[in-house]
N, C-alpha and C positions, 0 to 999 in steps of 0.2 A: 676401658671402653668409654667413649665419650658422650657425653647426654648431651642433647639439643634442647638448646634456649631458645625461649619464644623473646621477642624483642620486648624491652620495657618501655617503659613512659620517655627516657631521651631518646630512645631510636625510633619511637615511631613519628611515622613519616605528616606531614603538617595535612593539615584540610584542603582538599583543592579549590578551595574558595578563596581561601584566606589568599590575600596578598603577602611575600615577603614581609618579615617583619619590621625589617628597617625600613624598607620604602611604605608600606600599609599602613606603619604606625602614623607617619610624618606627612604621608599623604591624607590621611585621614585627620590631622591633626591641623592641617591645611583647610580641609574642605571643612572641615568643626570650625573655624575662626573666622574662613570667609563667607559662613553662613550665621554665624550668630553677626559679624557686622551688617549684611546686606538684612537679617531682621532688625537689628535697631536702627538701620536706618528708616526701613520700608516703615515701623510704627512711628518715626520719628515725623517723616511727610507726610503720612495717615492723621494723623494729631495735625498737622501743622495743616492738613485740606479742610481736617473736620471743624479745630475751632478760628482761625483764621479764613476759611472760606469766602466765607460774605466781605470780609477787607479785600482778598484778593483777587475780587472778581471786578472791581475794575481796573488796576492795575495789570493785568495779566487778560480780564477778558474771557477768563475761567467760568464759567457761571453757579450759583451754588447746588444748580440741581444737581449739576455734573460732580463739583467739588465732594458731595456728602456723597451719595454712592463710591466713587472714588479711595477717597479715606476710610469707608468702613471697610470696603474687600481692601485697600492697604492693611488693616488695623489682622485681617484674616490672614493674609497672606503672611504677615509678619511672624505671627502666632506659629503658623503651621514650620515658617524656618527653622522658629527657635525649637518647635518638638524634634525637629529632624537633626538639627542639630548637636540633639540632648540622646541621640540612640548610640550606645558602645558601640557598635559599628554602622554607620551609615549607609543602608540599604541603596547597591546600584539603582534601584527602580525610583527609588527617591528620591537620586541624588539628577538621573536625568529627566524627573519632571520636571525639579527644580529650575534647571537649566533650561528644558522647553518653554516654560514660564515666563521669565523671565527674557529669552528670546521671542515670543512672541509679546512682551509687555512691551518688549523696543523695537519692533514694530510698529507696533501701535502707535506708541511716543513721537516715533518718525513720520507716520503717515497721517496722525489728526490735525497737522499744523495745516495739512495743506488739504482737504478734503472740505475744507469751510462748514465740517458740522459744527465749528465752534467759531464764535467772534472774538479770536483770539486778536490782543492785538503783540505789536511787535515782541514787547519784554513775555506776554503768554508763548508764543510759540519761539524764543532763547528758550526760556523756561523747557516746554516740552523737549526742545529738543537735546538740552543739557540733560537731562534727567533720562533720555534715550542710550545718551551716552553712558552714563554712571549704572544703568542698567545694562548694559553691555560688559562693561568690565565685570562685572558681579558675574556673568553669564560665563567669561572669559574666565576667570579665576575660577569657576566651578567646574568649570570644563577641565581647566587643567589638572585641580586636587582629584578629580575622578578619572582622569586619564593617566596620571603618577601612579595610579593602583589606588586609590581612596574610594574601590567599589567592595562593597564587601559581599557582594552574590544576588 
């Protein structure tokens, strides 16, 4: 007579959250690296608005009241990548704020040159709009680590 086995630990079947592991892991392993770059970079221009400010506000047309607020939500925003970054699996819902962020930061970036709330002058609004760009790709690259399966539920 034969007994019936209940399935052990290799048969049972995965999480239906989890992504495939070879794609999950590498997708995840994607969106962990282009999140810790896009935080060092975001404290790196946080720094460079907060103590360079006042130099670069007439070159650029920046002005400092603007620059200091700026660099401290930079200096916040940086933070908050690097903790999302640092989760074993990186939370869908985290991963497309991130991306909504950052797509409305480049917005932003796109539209302040020309809206004249700022006296920016020519190298300020390259500036902006370089930085429109480089926020983009960050957006792009997160986009796609989360759309490889780098969502983990």
């Amino acid at each position: 007579m034969a007994t019936p086995t209940t399935p052990g630990p290799a048969t049972a079947a995965p999480h239906p959250a989890a992504p495939h592991p070879a794609v999950g892991r590498g997708a995840q392993d994607l969106l962990r690296t282009v999140l810790r770059i896009d935080s060092w970079g975001t404290a790196a221009f946080g720094v460079v608005l907060l103590a360079g400010g006042s130099a670069l506000s007439g070159p650029l047309g920046l002005p400092t009241t603007w620059s200091v607020p700026f660099g401290i939500a930079m200096l916040g925003g940086a933070a908050a990548l690097a903790l999302i970054a640092g989760y074993p699996r990186i939370p869908a819902r985290l991963t497309l704020t991130v991306i909504a962020g950052n797509t409305l930061s480049c917005l932003a970036l796109l539209l302040l040159p020309f809206t004249n709330a700022l006296p920016l002058t020519t190298p300020g609004t390259a500036f902006l709009l370089v930085g429109a760009v480089v926020v983009a790709v960050f957006a792009a690259l997160e986009y796609r680590g989360y759309c490889r399966g780098g969502r983990a539920g």
